[in-house]
N, C-alpha and C positions, 0 to 999 in steps of 0.2 A: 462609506462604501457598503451597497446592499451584500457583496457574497463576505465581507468581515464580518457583520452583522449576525448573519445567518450560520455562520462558522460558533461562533463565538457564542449564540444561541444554543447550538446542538451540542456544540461540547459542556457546557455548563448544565443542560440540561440531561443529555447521556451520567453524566459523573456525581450528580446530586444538586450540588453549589458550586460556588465559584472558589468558594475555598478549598475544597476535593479537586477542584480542576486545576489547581495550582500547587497546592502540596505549602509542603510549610520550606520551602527551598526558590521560592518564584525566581530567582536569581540565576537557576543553573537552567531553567526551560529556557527564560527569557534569552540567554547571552546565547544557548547550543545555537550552530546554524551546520551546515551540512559543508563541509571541503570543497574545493572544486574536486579531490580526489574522490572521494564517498561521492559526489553526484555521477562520477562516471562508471564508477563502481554500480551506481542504482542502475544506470539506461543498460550495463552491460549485464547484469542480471534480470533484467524485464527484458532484454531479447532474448534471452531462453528460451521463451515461451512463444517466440514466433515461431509458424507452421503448423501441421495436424500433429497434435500430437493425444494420447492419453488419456486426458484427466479425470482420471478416478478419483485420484488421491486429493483433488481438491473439492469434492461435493460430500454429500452424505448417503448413504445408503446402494453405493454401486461400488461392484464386484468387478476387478481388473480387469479379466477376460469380455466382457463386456463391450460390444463392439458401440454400443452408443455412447460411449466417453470421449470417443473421438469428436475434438474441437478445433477448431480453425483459426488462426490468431495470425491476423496479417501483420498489425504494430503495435506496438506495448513502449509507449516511449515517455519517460516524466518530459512535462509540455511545461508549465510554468513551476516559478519558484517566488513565493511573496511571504511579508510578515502580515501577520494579527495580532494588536495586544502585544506585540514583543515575541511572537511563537512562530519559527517557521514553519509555511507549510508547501506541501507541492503536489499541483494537479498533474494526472497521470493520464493519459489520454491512448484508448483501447480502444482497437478497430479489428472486431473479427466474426466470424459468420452465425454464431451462437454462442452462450453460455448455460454451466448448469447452473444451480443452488449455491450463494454460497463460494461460487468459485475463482470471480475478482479480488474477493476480499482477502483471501485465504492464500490465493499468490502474492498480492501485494503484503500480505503478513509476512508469508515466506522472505522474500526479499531483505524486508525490514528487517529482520531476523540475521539475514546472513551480514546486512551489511551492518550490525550490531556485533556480530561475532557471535551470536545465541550458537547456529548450525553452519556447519559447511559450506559453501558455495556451491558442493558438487551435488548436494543433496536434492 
């Protein structure tokens, strides 16, 4: 499959080797997969972000008050869920009128986040 290929390319090559990309525990990446409870947890945290709202706090270098933060975000829904190599992973599928810097990644961090327990849900 070309997009495992291409997965499994970019993470190996973002992390150094393959052996950085797996840690010396490959057993506990390989076996995690996501709850059916934690996937509905994700789609009800990526609708958050539907409607105009904000986002300052997800780019760099813009000041609250700031009327050009305002973003437009019609759907924010995880779309697929597949393995590679034993790893899950899942395509997240964004439909909205702009973005800034910076600002997909840093929401879908977010999320990650809460639904790890790192931050609050409310945050």
């Amino acid at each position: 499959d070309v997009l495992a290929q291409i997965l499994k390319g970019a993470l190996a090559e973002s992390l150094g080797t393959e052996e950085a990309l797996w840690g010396s525990h490959p057993r506990f990446i390989s076996k995690y997969r996501l709850t059916a409870e934690k996937k509905e947890k994700l789609a009800s945290l990526l609708s958050y972000y539907k409607g105009t709202k904000n986002h300052h706090n997800f780019t760099v270098g813009r000041k609250p008050a700031d009327r050009s933060n305002m973003r437009y975000i019609i759907n924010f829904v995880p779309d697929e869920y597949f393995v590679v190599d034993g790893m899950e992973f899942v395509r997240l599928r964004v439909h909205g009128a702009s973005f800034m810097l910076h600002q997909i990644r840093k929401m879908v961090g977010l999320a990650v986040a809460a639904i790890r327990g790192l931050v609050k849900e409310n945050v």
